[in-house]
N, C-alpha and C positions, 0 to 999 in steps of 0.2 A: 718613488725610489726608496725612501725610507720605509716603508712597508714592506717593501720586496728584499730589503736588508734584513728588516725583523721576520721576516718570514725564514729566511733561510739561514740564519742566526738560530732564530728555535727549531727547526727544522734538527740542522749539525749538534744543536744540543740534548735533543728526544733522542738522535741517533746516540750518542756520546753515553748518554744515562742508561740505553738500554743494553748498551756496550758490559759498560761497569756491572751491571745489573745481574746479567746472565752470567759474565765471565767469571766474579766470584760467588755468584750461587749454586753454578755446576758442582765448583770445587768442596761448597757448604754440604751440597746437596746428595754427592757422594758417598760422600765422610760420613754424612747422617745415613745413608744405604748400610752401610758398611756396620758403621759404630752402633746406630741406636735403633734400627732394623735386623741387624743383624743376619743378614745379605753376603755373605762370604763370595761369592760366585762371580768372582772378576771376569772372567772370559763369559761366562752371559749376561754379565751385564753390558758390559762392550758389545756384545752382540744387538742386544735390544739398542743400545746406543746408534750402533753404524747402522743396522736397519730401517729406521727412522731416517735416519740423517738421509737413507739413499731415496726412498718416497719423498722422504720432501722436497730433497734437491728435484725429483722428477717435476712434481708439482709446481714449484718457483719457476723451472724452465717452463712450463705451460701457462704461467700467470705472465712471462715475461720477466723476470726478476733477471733473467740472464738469458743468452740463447746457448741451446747445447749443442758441444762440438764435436762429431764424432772422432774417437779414438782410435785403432786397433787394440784389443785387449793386451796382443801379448806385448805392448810399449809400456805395457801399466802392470806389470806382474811383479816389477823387482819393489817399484813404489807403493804397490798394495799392500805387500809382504811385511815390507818396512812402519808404514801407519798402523799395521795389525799388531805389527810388534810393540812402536812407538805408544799407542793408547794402551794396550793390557797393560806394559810395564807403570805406564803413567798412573793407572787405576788401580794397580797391584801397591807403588809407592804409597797413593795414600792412604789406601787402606793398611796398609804395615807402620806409617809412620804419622809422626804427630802432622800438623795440615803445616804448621811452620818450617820443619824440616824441607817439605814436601816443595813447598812453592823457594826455599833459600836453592835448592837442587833447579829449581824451574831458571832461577835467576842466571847460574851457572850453565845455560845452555848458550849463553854468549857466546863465554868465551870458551867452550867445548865446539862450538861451530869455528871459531878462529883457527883453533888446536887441528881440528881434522884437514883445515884448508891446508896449513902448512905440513899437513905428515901424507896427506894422500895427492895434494897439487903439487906441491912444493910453492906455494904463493904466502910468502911472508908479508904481514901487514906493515901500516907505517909504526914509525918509534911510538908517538901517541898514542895510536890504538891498542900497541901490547903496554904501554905506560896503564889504560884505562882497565883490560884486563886484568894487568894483574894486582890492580885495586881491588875489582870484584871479586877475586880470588884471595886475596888476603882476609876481607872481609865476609868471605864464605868458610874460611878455616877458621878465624874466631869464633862464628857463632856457629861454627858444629864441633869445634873443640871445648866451647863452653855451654853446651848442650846435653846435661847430664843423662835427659832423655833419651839423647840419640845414642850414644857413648856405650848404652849397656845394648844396644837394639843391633849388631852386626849386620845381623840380615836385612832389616830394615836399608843401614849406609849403605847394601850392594845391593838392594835391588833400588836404591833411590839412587845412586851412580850408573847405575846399569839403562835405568829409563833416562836419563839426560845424555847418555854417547847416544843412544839408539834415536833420543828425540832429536839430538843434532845432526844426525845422516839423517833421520827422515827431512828435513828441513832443509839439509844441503841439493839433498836429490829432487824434493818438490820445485825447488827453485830450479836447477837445471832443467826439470821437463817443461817444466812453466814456457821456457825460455825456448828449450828442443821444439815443444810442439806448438809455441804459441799463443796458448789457452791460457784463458784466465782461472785464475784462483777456486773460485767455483763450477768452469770448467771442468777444470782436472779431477776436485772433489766429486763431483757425478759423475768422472770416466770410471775410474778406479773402486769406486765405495760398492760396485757388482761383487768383484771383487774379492774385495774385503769381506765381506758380506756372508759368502762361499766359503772361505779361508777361518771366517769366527766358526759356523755351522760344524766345519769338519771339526776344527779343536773344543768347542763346547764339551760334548761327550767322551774325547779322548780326556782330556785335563779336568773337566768337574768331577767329583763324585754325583754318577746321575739317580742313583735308587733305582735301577729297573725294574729290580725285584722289590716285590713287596717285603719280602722279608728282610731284605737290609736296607730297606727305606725307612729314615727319620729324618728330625728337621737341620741336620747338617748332611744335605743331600739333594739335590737339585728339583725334584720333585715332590719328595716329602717335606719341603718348607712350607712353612706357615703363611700362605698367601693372604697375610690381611690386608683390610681396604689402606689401611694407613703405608703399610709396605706400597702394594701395591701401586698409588698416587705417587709415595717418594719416588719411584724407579721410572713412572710415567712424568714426573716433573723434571727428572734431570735427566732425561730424553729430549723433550722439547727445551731445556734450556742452550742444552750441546748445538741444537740447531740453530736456536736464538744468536749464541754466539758467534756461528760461521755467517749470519743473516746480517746481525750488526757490524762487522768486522770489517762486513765488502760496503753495509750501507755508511758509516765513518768514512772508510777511505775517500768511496764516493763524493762524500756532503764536504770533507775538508780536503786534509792533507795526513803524508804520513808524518810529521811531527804530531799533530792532536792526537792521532794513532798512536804514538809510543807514549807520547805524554799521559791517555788514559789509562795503559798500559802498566804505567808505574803506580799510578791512585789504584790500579786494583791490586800490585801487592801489596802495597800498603793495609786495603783493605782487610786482606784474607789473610796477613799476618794479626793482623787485629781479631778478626773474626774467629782465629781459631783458639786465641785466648778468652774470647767471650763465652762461644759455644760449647766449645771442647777441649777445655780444660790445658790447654798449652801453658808451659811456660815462658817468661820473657824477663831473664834476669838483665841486671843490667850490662854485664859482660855479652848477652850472644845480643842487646840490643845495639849496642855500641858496633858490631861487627856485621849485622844486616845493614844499619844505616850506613859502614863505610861500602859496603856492595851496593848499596843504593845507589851513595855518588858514584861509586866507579858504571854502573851501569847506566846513570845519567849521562855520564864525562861519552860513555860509548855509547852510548844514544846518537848524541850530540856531535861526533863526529862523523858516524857513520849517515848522520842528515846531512852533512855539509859534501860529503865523498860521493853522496848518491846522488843530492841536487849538481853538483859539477860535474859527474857523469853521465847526467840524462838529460842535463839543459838543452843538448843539439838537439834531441829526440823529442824534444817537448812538443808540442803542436803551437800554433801563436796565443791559445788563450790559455793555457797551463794548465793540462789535463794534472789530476792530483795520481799522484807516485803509489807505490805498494808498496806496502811498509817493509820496512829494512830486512827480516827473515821473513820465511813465507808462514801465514797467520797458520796459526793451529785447526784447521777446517774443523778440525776435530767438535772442537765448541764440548768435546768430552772434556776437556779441560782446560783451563784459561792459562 
């Protein structure tokens, strides 16, 4: 018995670490496309991302990783449009903006999911959970009013505003069709990601500069870039990371619960707000630290409620050996970004 405890004890924790692993080194791994490649090409990058994502998803349903459900396409048009939008914006943020900005903006997709419940259902939450928001929102105005960095970057705040509305309707609506059609998480991620897929191809060429011509091809040009092995590897590692992370995401829920889920969830911001002071030059005075840590608690405080509002919601639904829950939004399939 003790064996079979240790076994699936390290088991939830291989999954747990590989969690953490991929989910901030997509966001490393980008930042490095962008910053130290110099890789401008947000929409082919997302491209090479979701095309990946959709082979593999293929793949996993033929290994068994999940079985695939068929869809109708056109139930998945409004939801492909929306991830197409939700990741370029997401990829476009951090490329404009420093990786701290990027992920305090990820933070604030809580309670932008809250915000849209109450403006487009009219479903106002309990006293507590707008008490926990608007902790996380306090503490996301301090540490982007005392973010010197961000302060002078305009375009940067709108288009990192801009990918958190979009990422909270993408999030609002995968959960509704989750729910519409049934399908799982990974499901849905292989109905739609055709899609997607189709939807990046058209925009690639419309929005990059492509070089057709040779004469106005250079290395800020989609074909005139410098394809070196080192480029190259970056855009193919944070490929299969993006995957990594829709792969761990389902295998965690699986091996625990959605508490461990949210729980690792927080140690990776924590991480990548680290990380992007180590890597990339971020700064962390002590003003915009003070102001992520009170978003921290307030996003813990909503954590922590919205576990207790979901376990007493689903407890009827439960099966008698407690199948483990989905974690409270629906995960970022994307695994483009953590």
């Amino acid at each position: 018995m003790k064996l079979a405890l240790s076994s699936s004890s390290l088991k939830a924790l291989c999954y747990g670490l590989l969690n953490i692993i991929s989910a901030s080194g997509i966001v490393f791994a980008n930042k490095a496309v962008f910053q130290n490649y110099g890789f401008h090409f947000t929409f082919a990058l997302t491209e090479v991302h979701t095309a990946f994502t959709l082979l593999s998803m293929v793949l996993l349903s033929k290994l068994g990783f999940f079985e695939a459900k068929s869809i109708p396409q056109s139930r998945l048009t409004q939801l492909a449009a929306a991830y197409v939008g939700y990741i370029v914006l997401c990829n476009l943020s951090l490329k404009v903006n420093t990786v701290g900005f990027y992920q305090v903006m990820k933070i604030a997709v809580a309670p932008t999911v809250i915000a849209l419940d109450v403006l487009l259902f009219g479903r106002l939450p309990q006293p507590k959970i707008i008490a926990s928001v608007l902790v996380v929102c306090a503490g996301i105005a301090v540490a982007t009013v005392t973010d010197s960095q961000m302060l002078s970057n305009v375009t940067g705040m709108a288009i990192g505003g801009a990918a958190t509305v979009v990422t909270a309707l993408y999030q609002s609506w995968a959960g509704s069709k989750q729910k519409e059609l049934k399908a799982s998480s990974m499901q849905l991620l292989q109905a739609y990601t055709p899609q997607a897929t189709l939807m990046l191809g058209v925009l690639v060429p419309m929005c990059e500069q492509m070089g057709w011509s040779s004469t106005y091809r250079s290395k800020d040009t989609l074909l005139g870039y410098p394809y070196s092995w080192g480029a190259c590897v970056a855009i193919l590692v944070s490929a299969a990371l993006g995957l990594l992370v829709s792969l761990s995401t389902f295998l965690v829920i699986g091996a625990t619960s959605s508490l461990t889920y949210n729980v690792v969830g927080h140690l990776k911001t924590v991480i990548i707000l680290t990380g992007g002071c180590l890597f990339f030059g971020d700064s962390m005075p002590l003003k915009k630290l003070i102001g992520v840590s009170v978003a921290m608690v307030g996003i813990v405080w909503y954590t922590h409620l919205k576990l207790v509002q979901s376990e007493a919601s689903s407890s009827s639904s439960t099966g008698p050996e407690g199948h483990p829950q989905q974690p409270l939004l629906p995960s970022k399939h994307n695994g483009h970004q953590a």
